[in-house]
C-alpha positions as a printed NumPy array, in Angstrom:
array([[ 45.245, -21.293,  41.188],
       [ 42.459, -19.401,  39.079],
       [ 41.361, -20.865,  36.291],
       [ 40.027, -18.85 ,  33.262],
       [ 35.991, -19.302,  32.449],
       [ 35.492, -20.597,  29.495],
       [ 32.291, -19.704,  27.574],
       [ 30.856, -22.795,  25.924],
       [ 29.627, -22.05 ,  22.515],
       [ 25.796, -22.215,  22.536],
       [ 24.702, -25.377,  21.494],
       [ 22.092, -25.075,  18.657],
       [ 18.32 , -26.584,  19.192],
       [ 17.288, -29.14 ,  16.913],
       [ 13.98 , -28.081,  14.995],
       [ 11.981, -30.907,  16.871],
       [ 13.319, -29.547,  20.399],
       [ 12.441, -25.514,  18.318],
       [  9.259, -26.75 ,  18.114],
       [  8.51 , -28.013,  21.525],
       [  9.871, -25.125,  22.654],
       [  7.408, -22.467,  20.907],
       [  4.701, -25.004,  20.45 ],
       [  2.35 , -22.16 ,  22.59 ],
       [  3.258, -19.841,  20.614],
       [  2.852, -22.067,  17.527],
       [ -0.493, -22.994,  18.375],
       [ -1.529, -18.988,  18.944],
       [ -0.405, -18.855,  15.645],
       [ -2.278, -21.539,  13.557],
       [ -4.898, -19.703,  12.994],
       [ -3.818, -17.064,  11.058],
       [ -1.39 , -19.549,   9.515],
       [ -4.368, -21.266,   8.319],
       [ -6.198, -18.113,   7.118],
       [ -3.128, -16.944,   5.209],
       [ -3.387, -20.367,   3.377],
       [ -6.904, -20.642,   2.643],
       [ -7.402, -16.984,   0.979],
       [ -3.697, -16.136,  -0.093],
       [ -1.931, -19.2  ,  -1.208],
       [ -4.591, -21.758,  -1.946],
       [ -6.088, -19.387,  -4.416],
       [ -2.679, -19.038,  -6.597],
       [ -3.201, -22.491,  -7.752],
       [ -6.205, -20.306,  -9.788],
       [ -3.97 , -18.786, -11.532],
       [ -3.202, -22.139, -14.445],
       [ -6.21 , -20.61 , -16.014],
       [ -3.666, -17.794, -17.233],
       [ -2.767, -20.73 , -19.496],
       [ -6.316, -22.046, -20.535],
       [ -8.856, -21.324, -22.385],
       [-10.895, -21.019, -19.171],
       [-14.791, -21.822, -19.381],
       [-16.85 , -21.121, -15.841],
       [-19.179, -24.344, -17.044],
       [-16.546, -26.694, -17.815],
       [-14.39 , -25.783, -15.22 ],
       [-10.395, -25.753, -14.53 ],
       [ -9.348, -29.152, -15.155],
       [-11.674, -29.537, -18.621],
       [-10.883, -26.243, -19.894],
       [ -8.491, -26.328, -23.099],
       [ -4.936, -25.619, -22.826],
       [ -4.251, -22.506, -24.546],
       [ -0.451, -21.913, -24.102],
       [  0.745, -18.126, -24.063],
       [ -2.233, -16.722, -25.951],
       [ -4.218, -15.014, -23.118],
       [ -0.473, -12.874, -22.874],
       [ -1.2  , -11.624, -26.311],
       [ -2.58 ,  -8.359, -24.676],
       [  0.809,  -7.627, -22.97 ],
       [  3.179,  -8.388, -25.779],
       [  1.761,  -7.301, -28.64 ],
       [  0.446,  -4.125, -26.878],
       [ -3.359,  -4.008, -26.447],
       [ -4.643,  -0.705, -26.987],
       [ -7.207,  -1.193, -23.76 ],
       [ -3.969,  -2.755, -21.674],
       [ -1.43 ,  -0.176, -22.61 ],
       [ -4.187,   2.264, -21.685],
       [ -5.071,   1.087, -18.178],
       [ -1.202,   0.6  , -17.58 ],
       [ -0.665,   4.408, -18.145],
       [ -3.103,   5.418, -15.836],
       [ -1.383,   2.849, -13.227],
       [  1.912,   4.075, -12.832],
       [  0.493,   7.645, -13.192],
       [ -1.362,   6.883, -10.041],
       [  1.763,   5.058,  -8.78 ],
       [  3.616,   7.794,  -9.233],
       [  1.443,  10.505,  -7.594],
       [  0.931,   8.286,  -4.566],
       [  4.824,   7.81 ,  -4.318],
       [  5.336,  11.367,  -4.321],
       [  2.612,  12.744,  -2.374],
       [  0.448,   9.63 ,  -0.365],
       [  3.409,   7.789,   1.132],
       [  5.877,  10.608,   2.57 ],
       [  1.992,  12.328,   4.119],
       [  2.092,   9.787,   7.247],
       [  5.668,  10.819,   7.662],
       [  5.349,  14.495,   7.912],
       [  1.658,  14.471,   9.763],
       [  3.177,  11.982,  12.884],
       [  6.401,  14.811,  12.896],
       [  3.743,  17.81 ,  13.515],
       [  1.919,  15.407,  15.792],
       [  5.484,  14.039,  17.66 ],
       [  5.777,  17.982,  18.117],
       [  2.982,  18.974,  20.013],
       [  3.485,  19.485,  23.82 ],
       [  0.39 ,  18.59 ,  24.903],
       [ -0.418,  15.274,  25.415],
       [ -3.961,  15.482,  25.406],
       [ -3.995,  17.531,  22.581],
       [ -2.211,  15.019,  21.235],
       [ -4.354,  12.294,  21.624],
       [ -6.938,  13.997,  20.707],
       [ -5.533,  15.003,  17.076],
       [ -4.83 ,  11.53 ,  16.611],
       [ -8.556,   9.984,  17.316],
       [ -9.677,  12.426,  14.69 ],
       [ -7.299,  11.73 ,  11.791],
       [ -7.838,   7.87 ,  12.654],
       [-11.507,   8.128,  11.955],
       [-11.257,   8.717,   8.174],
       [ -9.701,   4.798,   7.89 ],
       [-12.456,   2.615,   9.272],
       [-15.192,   4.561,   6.567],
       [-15.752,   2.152,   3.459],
       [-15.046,   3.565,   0.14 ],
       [-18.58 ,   3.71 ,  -0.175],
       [-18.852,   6.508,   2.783],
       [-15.98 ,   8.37 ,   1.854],
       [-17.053,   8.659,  -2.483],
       [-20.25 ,  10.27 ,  -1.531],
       [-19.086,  12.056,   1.116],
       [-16.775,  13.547,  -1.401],
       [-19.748,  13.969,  -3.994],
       [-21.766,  15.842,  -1.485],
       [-18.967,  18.238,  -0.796],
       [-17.626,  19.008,  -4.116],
       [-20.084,  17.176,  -6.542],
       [-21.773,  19.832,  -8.772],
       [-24.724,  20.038,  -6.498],
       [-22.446,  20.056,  -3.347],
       [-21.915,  22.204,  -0.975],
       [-19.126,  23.839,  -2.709],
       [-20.668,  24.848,  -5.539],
       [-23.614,  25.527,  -3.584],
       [-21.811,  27.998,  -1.297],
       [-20.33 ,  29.597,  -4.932],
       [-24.121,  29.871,  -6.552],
       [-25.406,  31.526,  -3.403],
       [-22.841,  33.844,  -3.931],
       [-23.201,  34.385,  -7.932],
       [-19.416,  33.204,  -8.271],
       [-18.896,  30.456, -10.928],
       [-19.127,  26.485,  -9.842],
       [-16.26 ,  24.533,  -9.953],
       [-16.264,  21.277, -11.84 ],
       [-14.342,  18.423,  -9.747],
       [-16.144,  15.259,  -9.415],
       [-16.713,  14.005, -12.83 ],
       [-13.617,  16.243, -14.457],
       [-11.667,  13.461, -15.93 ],
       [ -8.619,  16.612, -16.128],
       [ -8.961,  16.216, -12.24 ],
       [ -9.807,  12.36 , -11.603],
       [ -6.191,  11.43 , -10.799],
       [ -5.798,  14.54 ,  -8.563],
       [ -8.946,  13.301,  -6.73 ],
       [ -8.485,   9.89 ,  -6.265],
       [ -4.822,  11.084,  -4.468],
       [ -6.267,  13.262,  -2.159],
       [ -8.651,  10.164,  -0.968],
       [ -6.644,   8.031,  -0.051],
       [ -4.509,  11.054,   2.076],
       [ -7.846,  12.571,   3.408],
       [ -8.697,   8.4  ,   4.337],
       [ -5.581,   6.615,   5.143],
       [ -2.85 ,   9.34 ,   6.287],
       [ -3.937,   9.481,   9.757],
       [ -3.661,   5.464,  10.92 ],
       [ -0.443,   5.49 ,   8.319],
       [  1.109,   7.494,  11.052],
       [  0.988,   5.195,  13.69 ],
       [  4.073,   3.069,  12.771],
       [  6.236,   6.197,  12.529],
       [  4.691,   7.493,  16.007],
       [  5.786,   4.087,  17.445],
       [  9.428,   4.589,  15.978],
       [  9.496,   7.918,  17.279],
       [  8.756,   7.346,  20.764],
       [ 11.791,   4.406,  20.161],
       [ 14.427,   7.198,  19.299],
       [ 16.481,   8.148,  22.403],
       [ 15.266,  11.721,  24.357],
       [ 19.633,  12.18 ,  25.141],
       [ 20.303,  11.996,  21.862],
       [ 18.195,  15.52 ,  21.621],
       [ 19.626,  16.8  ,  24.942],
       [ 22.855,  16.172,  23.123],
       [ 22.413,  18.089,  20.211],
       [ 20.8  ,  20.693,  21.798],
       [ 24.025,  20.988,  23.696],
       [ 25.849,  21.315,  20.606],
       [ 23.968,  24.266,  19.667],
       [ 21.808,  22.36 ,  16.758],
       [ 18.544,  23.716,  15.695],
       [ 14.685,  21.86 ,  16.094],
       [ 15.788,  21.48 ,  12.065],
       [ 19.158,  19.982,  12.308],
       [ 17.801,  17.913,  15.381],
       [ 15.391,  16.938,  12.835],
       [ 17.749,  16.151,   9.886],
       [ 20.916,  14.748,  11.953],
       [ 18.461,  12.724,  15.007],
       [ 14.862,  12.427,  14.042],
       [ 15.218,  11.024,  10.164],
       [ 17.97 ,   8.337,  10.869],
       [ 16.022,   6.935,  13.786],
       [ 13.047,   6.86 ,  10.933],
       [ 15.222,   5.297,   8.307],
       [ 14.967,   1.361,   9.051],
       [ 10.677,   1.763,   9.068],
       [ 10.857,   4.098,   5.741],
       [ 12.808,   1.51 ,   3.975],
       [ 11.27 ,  -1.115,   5.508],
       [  7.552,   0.305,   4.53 ],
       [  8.788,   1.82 ,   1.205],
       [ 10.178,  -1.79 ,  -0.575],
       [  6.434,  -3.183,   0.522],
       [  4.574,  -0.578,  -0.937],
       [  6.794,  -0.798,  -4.202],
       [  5.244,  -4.702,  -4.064],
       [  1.911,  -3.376,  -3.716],
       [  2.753,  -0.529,  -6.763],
       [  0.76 ,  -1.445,  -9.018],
       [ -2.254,  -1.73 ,  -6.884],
       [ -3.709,   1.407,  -6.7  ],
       [ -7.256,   1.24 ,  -5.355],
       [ -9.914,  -1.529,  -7.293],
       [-12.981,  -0.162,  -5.044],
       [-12.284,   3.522,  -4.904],
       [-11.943,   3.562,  -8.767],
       [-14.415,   1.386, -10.074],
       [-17.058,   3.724,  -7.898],
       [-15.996,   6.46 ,  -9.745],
       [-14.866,   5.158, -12.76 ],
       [-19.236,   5.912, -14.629],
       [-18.747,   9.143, -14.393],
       [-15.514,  10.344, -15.86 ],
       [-15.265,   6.89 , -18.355],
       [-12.814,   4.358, -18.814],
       [ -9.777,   6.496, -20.43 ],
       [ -8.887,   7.959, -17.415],
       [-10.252,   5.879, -14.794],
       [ -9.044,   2.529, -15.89 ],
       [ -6.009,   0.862, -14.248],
       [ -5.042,  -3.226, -13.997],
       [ -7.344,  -3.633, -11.472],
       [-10.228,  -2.739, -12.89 ],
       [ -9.219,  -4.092, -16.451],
       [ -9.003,  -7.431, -14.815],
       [-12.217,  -6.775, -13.156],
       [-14.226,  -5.326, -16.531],
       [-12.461,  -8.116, -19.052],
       [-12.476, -11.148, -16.677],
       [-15.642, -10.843, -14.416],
       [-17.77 ,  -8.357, -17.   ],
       [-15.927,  -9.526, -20.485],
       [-15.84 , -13.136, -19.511],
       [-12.284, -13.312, -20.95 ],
       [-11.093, -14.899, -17.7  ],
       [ -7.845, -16.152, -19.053],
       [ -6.434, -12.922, -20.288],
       [ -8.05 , -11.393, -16.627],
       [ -5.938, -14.63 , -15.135],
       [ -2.99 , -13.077, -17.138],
       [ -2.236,  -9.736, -16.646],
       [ -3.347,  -9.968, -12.819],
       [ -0.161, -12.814, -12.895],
       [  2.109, -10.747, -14.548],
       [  1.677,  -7.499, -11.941],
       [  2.525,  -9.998,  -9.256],
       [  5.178, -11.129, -10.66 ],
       [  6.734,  -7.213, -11.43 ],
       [  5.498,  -6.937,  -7.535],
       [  8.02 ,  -9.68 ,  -6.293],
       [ 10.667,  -8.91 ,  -8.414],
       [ 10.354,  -5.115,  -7.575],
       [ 10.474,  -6.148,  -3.497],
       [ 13.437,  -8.442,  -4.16 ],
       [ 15.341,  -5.58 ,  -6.237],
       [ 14.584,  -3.206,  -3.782],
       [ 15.273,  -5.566,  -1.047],
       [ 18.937,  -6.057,  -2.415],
       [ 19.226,  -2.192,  -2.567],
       [ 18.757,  -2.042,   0.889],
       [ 21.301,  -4.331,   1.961],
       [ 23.661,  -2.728,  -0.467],
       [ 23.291,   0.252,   1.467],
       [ 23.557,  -1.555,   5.28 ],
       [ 19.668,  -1.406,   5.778],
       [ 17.482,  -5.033,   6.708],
       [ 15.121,  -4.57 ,   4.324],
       [ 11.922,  -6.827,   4.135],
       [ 14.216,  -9.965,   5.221],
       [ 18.052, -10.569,   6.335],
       [ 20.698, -11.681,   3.904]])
């Protein structure tokens, strides 16, 4: 007589026997657990002095309580704050539009090439750009189209008019967007490379079957298996929005002044470090990551609206 298998429900582990279990891979881990603690969450306990009247010589703890009065700039609409905030989401907004979909479009020519060494090739050169400082890549910038660059060296030599770009404060947002493509475009592309070589070669020979195009293969095979790692990349950059470059800005920020050039980073920077008013610095850097969070967790809950994992699972 045959008896039907049953399949026993899988027991679940106790976190003690968890533990035991991974405890290699736990103690790999410590390390950068402990890192993560020491610079990223031990230093938001800093952030009381938001609420304080914060003096460096008196310290934290004797500092006088000062309630919601270093917030003053943000509700009742600082002319400095309200300034540097426009110039943030303007650069938020360019870098939406043009930095972020860049990586996504450069690993799609690069997926396409045939060559493999070719390939390989391209890719060594556009990673280069990412491992210059800020430093490197500013003056490289100023001796290409700084007014005596080699641009406007070329255009003298020629008796054709100079062009003024570095130091055009009509131009300064422009310029700071192509940086950071020119500098961080080509390692961007290395996640979406990765989820391309994931995507399934039959699913190609299948459309190509069909009769579909390199363009509808694109739209109907290529973009969906993107879609998880755009989401996924997209809500962490909308966390990061309002960060928009502290060292590439406050290198350039001399020459074409504070009206165009200031953003929250660099207000914190000038009024905290520079102004000494460390609890309205304290402030505002507390409030944009707060709008960070709640902007991930919004767009978070989008994304499961719409079937997608997002940052996290439900």
């Amino acid at each position: 007589m045959l008896q039907r298998n049953k399949t026993r429900p899988q027991q679940q582990l106790s976190l003690g026997r968890r533990l035991l279990r991974d405890r290699v891979l736990l103690l790999f881990a410590l390390p950068g657990i402990a890192l993560i603690i020491a610079f990223h969450y031990v230093p938001l306990l800093g952030n009381v002095i938001a609420f304080k009247d914060y003096q460096p010589f008196l310290g934290i703890s004797a500092s006088d309580w000062s309630g919601w009065e270093n917030f003053s700039v943000i509700f009742n609409g600082d002319p400095a704050f309200l300034r540097a905030l426009k110039n943030t989401l303007i650069l938020t907004s360019l870098q939406s539009i043009f930095v972020f979909p860049a990586p996504i479009l450069l690993a799609l020519l690069l997926n396409s090439l045939f060559s493999e060494r070719i390939k390989r090739i391209a890719q060594s050169i556009l990673y280069l750009p990412h491992f210059m400082s800020w430093v490197i890549v500013v003056a490289l910038f100023q001796q290409m189209l700084g007014g005596s660059g080699l641009l406007n060296n070329y255009l003298r030599s020629h008796d054709l008019s100079t062009i003024d770009i570095i130091g055009n404060s009509e131009l300064f947002h422009v310029l700071l967007t192509s940086q950071i493509i020119w500098k961080d475009t080509g390692w961007a592309t290395i996640l979406f490379l990765a989820a391309l070589s994931q995507i399934d070669s039959q699913l190609y020979e299948a459309a190509s079957v069909d009769g579909a195009s390199r363009m509808k293969q694109l739209w109907h095979v290529t973009l969906p298996g993107l879609r998880g790692i755009i989401i996924l990349l997209f809500i962490l950059r909308l966390g990061d929005s309002l960060t928009v470059g502290f060292e590439q800005i406050i290198l350039q920020q001399q020459a074409v002044g504070r009206d165009v050039s200031e953003v929250l980073d660099t207000y914190v920077y000038n009024n905290g470090v520079l102004g000494g008013a460390w609890g309205v610095a304290a402030a505002v850097g507390l409030v944009k990551g707060i709008v960070g969070v709640i902007l991930v967790l919004t767009a978070n809950k989008v994304a499961h609206i719409f079937g997608e994992q997002g940052v996290y699972q439900r």
